[in-house]
C-alpha positions as CSV (number, residue, x, y, z in Angstrom):
1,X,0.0,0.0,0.0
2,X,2.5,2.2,0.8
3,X,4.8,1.8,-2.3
4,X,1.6,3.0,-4.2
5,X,1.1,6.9,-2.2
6,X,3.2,9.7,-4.1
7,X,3.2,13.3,-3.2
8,X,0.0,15.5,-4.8
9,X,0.1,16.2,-8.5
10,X,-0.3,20.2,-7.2
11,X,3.3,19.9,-5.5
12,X,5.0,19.2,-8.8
13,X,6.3,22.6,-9.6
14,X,9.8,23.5,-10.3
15,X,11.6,24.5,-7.4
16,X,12.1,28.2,-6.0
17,X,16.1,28.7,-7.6
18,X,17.5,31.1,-5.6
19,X,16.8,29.4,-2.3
20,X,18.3,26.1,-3.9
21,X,20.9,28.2,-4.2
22,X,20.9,29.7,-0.6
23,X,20.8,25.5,0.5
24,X,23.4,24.8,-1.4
25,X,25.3,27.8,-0.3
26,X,24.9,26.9,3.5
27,X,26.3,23.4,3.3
28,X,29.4,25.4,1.6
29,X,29.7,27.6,4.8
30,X,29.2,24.7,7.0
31,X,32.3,23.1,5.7
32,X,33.9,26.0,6.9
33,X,34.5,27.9,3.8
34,X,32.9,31.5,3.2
35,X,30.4,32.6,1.0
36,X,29.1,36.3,-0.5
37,X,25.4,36.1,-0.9
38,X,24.1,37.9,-3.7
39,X,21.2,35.2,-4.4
40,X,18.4,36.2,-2.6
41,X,16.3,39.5,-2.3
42,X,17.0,40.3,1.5
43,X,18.3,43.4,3.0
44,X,21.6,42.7,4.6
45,X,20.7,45.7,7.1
46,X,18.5,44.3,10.3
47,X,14.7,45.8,11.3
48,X,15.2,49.9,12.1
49,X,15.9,50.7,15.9
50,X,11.6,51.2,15.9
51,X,10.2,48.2,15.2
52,X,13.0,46.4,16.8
53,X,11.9,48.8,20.2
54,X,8.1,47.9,19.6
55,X,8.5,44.3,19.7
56,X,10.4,44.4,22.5
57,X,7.7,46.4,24.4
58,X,5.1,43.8,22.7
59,X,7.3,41.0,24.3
60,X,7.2,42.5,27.7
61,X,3.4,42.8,27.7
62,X,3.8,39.0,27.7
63,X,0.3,37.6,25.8
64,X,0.5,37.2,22.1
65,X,-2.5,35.7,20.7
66,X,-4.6,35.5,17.3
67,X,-6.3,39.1,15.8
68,X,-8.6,40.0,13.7
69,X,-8.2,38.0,9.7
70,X,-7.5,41.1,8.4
71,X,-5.0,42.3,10.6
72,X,-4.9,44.8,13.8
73,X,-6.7,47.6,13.4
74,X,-3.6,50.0,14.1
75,X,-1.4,48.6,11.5
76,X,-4.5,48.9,8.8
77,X,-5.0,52.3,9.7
78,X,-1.5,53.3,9.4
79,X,-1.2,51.5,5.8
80,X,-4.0,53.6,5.2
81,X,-2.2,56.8,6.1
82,X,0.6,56.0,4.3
83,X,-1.1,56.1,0.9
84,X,-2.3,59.7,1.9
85,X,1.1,61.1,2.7
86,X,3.2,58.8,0.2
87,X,1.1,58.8,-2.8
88,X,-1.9,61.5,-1.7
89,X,-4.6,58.3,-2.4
90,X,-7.3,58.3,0.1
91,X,-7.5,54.8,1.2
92,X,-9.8,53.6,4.1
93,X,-8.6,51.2,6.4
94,X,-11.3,49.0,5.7
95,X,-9.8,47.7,2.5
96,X,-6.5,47.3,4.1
97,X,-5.6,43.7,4.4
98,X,-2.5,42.4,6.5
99,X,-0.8,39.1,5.4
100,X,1.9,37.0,6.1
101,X,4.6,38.7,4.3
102,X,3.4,39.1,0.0
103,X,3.4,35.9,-0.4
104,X,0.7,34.7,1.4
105,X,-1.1,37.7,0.0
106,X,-0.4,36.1,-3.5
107,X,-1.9,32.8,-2.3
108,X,-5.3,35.0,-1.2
109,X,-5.6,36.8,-4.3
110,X,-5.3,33.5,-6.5
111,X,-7.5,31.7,-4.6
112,X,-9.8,34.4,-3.5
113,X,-10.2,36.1,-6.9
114,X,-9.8,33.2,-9.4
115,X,-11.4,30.2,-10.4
116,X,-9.7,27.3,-11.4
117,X,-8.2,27.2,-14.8
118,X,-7.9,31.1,-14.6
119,X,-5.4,32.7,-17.5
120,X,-3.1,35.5,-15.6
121,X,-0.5,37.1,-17.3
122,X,3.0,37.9,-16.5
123,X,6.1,39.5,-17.9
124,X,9.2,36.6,-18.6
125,X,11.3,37.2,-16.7
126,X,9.1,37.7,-13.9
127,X,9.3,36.1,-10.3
128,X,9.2,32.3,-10.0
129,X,7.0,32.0,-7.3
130,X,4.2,33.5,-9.0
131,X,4.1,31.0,-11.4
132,X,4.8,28.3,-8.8
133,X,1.8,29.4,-7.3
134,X,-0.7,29.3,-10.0
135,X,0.3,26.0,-11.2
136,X,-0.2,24.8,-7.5
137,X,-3.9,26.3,-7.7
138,X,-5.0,25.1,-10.6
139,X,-4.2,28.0,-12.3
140,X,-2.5,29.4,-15.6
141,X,-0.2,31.4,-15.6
142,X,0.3,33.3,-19.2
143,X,4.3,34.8,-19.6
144,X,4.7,37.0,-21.9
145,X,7.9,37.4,-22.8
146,X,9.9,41.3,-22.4
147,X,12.6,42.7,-23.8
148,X,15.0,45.6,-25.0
149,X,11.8,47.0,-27.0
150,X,9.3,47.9,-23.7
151,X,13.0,48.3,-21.5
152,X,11.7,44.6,-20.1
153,X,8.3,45.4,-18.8
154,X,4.3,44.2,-20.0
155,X,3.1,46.9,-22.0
156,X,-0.7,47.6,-22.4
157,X,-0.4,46.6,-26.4
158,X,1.0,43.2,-25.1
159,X,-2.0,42.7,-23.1
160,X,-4.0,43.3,-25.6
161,X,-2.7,40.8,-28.4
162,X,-2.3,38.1,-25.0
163,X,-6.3,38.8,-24.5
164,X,-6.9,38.9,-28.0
165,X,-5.0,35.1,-28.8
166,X,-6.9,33.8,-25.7
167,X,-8.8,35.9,-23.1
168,X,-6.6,36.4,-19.9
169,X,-8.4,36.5,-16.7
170,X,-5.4,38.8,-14.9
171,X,-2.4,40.6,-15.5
172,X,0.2,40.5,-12.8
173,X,2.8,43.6,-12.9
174,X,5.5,44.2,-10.7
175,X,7.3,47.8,-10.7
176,X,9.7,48.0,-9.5
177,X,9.9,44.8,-11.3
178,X,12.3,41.4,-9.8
179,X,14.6,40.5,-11.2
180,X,15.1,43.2,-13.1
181,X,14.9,46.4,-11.1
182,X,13.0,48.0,-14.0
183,X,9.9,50.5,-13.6
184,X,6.9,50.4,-15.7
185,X,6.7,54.5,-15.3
186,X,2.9,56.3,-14.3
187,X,1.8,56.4,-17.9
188,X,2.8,53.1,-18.6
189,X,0.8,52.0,-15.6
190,X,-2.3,53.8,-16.1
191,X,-2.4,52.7,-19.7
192,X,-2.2,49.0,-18.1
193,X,-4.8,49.6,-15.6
194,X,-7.6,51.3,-18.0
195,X,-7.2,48.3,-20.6
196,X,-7.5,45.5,-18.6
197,X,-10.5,47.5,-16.8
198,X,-12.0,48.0,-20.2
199,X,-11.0,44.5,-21.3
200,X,-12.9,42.8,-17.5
201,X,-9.3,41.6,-16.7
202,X,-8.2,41.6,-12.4
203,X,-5.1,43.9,-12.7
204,X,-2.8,43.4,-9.9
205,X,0.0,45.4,-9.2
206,X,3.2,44.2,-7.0
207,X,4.4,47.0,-5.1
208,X,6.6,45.0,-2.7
209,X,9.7,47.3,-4.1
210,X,8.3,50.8,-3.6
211,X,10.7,52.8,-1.8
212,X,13.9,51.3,-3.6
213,X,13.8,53.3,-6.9
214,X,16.9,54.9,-7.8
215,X,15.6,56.6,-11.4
216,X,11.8,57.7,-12.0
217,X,9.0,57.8,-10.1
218,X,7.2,54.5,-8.4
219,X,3.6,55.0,-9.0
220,X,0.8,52.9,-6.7
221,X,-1.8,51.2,-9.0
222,X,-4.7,53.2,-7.3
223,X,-3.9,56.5,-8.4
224,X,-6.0,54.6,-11.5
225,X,-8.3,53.6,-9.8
226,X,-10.3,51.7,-7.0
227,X,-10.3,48.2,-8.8
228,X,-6.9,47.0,-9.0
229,X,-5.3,44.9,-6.0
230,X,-2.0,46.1,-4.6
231,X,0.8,43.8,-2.7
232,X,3.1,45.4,-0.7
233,X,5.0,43.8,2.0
234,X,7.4,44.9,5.1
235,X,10.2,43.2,3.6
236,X,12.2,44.8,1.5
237,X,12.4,48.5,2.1
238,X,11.9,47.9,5.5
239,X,14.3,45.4,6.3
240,X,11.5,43.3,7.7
241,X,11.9,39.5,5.2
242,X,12.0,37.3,8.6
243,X,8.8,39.1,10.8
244,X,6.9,38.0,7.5
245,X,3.9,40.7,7.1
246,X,2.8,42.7,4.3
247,X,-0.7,44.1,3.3
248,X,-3.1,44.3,0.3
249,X,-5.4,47.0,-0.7
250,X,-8.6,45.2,-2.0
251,X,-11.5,46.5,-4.0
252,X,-14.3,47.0,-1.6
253,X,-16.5,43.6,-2.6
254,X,-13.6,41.3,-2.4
255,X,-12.8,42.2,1.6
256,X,-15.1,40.3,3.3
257,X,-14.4,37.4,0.7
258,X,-10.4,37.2,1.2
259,X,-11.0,37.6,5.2
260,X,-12.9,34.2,5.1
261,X,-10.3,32.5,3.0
262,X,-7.7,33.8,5.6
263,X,-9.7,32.9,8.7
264,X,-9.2,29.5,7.6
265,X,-6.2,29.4,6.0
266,X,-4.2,31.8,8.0
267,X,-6.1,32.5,11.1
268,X,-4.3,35.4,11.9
269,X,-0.4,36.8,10.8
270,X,1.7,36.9,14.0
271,X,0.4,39.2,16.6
272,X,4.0,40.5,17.0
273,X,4.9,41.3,13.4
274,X,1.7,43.4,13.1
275,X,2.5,45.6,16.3
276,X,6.0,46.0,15.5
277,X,5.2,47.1,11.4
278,X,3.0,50.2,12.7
279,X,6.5,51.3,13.9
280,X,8.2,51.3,10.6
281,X,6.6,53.9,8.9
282,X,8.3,56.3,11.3
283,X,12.0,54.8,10.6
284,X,12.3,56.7,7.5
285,X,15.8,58.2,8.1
286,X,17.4,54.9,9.4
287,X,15.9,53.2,6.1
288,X,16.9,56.6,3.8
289,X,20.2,55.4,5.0
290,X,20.0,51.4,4.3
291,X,18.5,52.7,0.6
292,X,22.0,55.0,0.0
293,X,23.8,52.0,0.9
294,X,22.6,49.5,-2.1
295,X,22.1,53.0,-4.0
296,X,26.3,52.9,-3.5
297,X,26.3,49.0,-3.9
298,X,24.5,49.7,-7.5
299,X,26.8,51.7,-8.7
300,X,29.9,49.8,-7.9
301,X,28.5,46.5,-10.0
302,X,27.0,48.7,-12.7
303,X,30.7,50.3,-13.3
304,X,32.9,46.6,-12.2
305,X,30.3,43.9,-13.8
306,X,30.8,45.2,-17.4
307,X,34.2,45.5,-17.2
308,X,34.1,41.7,-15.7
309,X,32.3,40.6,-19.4
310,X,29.2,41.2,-17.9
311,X,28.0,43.0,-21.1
312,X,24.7,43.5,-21.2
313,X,22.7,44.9,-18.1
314,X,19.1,45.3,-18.2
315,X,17.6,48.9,-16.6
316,X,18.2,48.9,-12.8
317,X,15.3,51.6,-12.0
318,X,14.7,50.1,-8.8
319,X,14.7,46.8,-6.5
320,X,18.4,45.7,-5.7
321,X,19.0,43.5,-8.1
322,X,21.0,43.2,-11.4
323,X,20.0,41.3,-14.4
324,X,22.8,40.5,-16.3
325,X,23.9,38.5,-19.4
326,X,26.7,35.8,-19.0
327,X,26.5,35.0,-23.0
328,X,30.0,36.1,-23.6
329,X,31.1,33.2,-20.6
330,X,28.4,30.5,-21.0
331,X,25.4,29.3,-22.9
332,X,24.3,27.7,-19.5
333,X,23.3,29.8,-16.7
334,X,22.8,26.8,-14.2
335,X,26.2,25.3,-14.7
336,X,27.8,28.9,-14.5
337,X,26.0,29.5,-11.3
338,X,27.3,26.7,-9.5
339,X,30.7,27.0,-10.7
340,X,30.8,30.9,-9.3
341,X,29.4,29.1,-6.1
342,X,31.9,26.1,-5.6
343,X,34.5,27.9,-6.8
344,X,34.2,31.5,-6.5
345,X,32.1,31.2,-3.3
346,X,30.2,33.9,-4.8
347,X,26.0,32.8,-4.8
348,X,23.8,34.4,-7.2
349,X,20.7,33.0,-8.8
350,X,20.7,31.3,-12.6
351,X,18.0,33.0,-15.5
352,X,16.2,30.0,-15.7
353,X,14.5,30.7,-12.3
354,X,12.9,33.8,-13.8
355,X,12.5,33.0,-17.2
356,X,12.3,29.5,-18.3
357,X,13.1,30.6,-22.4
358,X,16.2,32.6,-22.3
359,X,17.1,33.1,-18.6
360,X,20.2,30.4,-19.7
361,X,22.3,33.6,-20.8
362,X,21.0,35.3,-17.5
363,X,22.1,36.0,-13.8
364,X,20.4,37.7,-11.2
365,X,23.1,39.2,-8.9
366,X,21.1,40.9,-5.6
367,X,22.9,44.1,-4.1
368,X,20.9,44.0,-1.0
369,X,23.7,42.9,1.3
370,X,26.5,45.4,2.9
371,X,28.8,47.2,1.3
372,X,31.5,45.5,2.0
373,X,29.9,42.3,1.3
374,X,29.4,43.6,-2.4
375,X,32.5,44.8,-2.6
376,X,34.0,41.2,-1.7
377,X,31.8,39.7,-3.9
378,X,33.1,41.7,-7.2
379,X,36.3,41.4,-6.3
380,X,35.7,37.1,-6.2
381,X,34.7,37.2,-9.5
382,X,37.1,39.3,-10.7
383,X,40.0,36.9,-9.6
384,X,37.9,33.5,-10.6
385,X,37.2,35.2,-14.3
386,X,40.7,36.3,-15.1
């Protein structure tokens, strides 16, 4: 009997790259040899001085327990101010969401806004776990692939011809856009957003990156509009990947819907993340100062990576993250990665994880960590590549 039970047929997705890459990374380090990690998309700088302060006065309070599905009232009504003073949006908490980091806002708006066999499209390359997570839910995801043409983002003309080939049921846009950094600028966006209203397509708009744009202007979604869904999440700009809380901003009619999908999925995101988040907003000059450090850590590998043979650089609006071609050392991305790992000790994530097409001439180097890290890790591949 038991030779015959086999993991579900929903759990056959292709695995999440860069954190194979962070696995394989830590059994290097616990050899004993060192590694730079420029694979995954987390600040090296820890939680500001505020939130770090509020959860230590949470701790001392001593009860944690579950809240509300959607989140603490506080913390919603704080997201909700920050859209007045960030963006000038008027935003009422009660379409404030709180979720366990982005990604398990993802999972609510796929399963809460979806059906099976749903068509949502994406740019290629796009995020992996997107993808990962439509398959997982039954659903499809559409990539459409970007390039030197649109500076590698989803135009409203793409959606279009997508919609018009087969009807999409979504369009998923993230600006500033991972891996590539890149920004799909206000017009661009509000082009996007009236189409797919005009078309009855979901438009959702990934906003996890707002904050970390070194060239333009990050728009939010609703300046379009009350229809769209926004993710944004604690984790990047402010330093907050391992508390695991973020938020949506729903349209009205899909509120009370996504809180009964997260009453049973999720109960509840940590008591303590939620209390400690309300803090952030107010740790903007500690995190203006994290944002000058990868601002400096950007412009050291967009002047050393070139001159490595790293040739061809897609536009780093944004994010912390470079996209760069390895075609001039390598028609395999994969291999090249693990070789800059074993024997560079330098960890950065292969194409293929982003873009399953033509991501083999690609690497996604992150810039989140310190400076000096950075610094160490150009200077690795500098002496492995001469």
């Amino acid at each position: 009997m038991s030779g015959r039970l086999a993991a579900s047929r929903r759990s056959r997705i292709e695995p999440f790259l860069a954190m194979d890459v962070l696995s394989a990374a830590a059994e290097i380090e616990a050899a004993g040899r060192s590694v730079v990690h420029m694979e995954v998309g987390q600040p090296g700088a820890p939680a500001p001085g505020a939130v770090l302060e509020a959860a230590r006065r949470t701790l001392e309070d001593g009860r944690l327990g579950y809240t509300e599905a959607l989140g603490i009232r506080p913390l919603r009504e704080r997201i909700a101010r920050h859209y007045r003073d960030e963006y000038g949006r008027d935003v009422p908490a009660s379409r404030v969401m709180v979720t366990t980091g982005s990604s398990g806002g993802f999972t609510l708006i796929f399963l809460g806004a979806f059906d099976p066999g749903a068509r949502i499209a994406m740019a290629a390359p796009g995020y992996p776990a997107y993808r990962n997570i439509l398959i997982a839910l039954g659903l499809v995801p559409v990539e459409i692939p970007v390039g030197p043409r649109t500076r590698w983002v989803l135009t409203a003309e793409d959606v279009e011809r997508a919609h018009a080939e087969a009807p999409l049921d979504g369009v998923l846009v993230a600006s500033p856009a991972n891996p590539t950094g890149t920004l799909t600028l206000p017009e661009a966006l509000g082009e996007l957003v009236s189409t797919c209203a005009r078309l009855g397509i979901r438009f959702i708009s990934d906003e996890i990156y707002h904050g970390l744009v070194y060239e333009g202007r990050a728009e939010t979604a609703l300046a379009f509009g009350d229809e769209p869904i926004v993710v944004n999440s604690f984790s990047k700009y402010y330093c907050m990947t391992g508390w695991r809380v973020g938020w949506l901003v729903l349209p009205e009619d899909l509120v009370r819907p996504f809180e009964r999908l997260a009453q049973s999925f999720f109960i509840s995101v940590p008591e303590l993340s939620q209390r400690a988040a309300i803090a952030a907003f107010d740790a903007r000059t500690e995190l203006e100062a994290v944002k000058a450090g990868y601002a400096r850590n950007r412009a050291h590998l967009l002047e050393r990576l070139p001159a490595l043979g790293f040739d061809e650089i897609v536009p780093v609006d944004g994010a912390f993250y470079v996209y760069a071609s390895v075609a001039r050392f390598t028609n395999d991305a994969l291999d090249f990665s693990r070789r800059m790992l074993n024997e560079a000790g330098v960890a950065a994530t292969p194409g293929p994880d982003f873009d399953r097409e033509r991501g083999h001439r690609y690497v996604r180097f992150s810039f989140a960590g310190t400076e000096e890290a950075i610094r160490e890790g150009v200077d690795r591949l500098a002496g492995w590549l001469r």
